[in-house]
C-alpha positions as CSV (number, residue, x, y, z in Angstrom):
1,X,0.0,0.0,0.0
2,X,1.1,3.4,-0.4
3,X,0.3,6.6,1.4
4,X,-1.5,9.8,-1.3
5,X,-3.8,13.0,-1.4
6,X,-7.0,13.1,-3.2
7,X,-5.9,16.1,-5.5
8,X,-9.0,15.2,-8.2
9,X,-12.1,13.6,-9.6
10,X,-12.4,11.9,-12.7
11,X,-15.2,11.6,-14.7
12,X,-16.1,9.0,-17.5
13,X,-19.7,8.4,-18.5
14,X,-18.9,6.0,-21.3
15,X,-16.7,3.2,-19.5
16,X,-16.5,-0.8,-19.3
17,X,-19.7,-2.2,-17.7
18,X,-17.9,-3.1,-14.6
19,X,-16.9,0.2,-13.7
20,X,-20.3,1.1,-13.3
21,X,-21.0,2.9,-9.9
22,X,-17.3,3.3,-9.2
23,X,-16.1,6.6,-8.1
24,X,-12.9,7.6,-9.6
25,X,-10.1,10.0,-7.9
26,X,-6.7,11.5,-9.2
27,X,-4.4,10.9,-6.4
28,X,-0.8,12.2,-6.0
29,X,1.3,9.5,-3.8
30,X,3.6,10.9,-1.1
31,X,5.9,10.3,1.8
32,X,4.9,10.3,5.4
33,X,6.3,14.0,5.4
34,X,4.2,14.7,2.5
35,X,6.2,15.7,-0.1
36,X,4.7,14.1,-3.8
37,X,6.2,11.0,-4.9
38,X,6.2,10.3,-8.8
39,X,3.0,11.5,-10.8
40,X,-0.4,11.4,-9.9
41,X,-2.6,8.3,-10.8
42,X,-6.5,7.5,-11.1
43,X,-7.6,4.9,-8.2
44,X,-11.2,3.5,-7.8
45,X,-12.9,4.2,-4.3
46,X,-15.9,2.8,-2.6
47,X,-15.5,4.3,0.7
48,X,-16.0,7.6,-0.1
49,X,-13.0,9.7,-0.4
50,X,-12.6,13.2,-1.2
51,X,-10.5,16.0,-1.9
52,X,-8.0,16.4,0.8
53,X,-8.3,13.5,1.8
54,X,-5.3,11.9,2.9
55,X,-5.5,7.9,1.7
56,X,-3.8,4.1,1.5
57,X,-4.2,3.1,-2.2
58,X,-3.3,-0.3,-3.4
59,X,-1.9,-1.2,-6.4
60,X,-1.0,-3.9,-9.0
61,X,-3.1,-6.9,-9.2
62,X,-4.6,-7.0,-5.8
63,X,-6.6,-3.8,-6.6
64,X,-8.9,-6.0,-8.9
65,X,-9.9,-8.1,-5.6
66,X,-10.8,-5.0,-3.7
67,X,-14.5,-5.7,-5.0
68,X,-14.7,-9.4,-4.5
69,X,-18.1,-10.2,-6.5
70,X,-15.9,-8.7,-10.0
71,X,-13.4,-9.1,-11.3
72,X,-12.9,-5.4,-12.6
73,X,-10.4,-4.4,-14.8
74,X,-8.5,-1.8,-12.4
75,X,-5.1,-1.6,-10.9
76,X,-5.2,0.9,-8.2
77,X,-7.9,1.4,-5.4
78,X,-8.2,3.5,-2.6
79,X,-8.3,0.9,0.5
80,X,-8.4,3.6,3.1
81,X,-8.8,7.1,4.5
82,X,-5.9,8.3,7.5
83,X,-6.5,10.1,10.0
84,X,-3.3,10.3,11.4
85,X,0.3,9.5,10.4
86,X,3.0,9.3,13.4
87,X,6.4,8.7,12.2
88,X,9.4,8.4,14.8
89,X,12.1,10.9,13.6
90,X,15.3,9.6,13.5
């Protein structure tokens, strides 16, 4: 899992059948401190994360199981919304 901010929403009324009542965010993945990691990606989300939102996303194949009655065509889905990150400094 990784750690990322909801920085977006993405839209798509024409998509494959499966996808169908999937929300879709554009999340930017980051370290504990925060600073953005890479670029941002599109995850699904069922548990209804928003902008701002801090989250865990998954990624890979084990995204498609996130949803176990499909098998959806996705590799990324947000698993989680943080409330807190505590990170012993060093």
């Amino acid at each position: 899992m990784r750690l990322g901010t909801v920085i977006g929403n993405v839209w798509a009324t024409r998509k494959e059948d499966g996808l169908t009542g999937l929300k879709f965010l554009v999340v930017q993945f980051e370290m504990p401190d925060g600073s953005p990691v890479e670029a941002p990606i599109i995850a699904a989300d069922q548990i209804g994360a928003g902008i701002g939102d801090k989250v865990m996303v998954t990624t890979g194949s084990a995204a498609r199981f996130a949803v176990p009655e499909k098998d959806l065509p996705i590799d990324s889905v947000v698993v989680g919304i943080v409330d807190s990150i505590d990170v012993e400094s060093r």
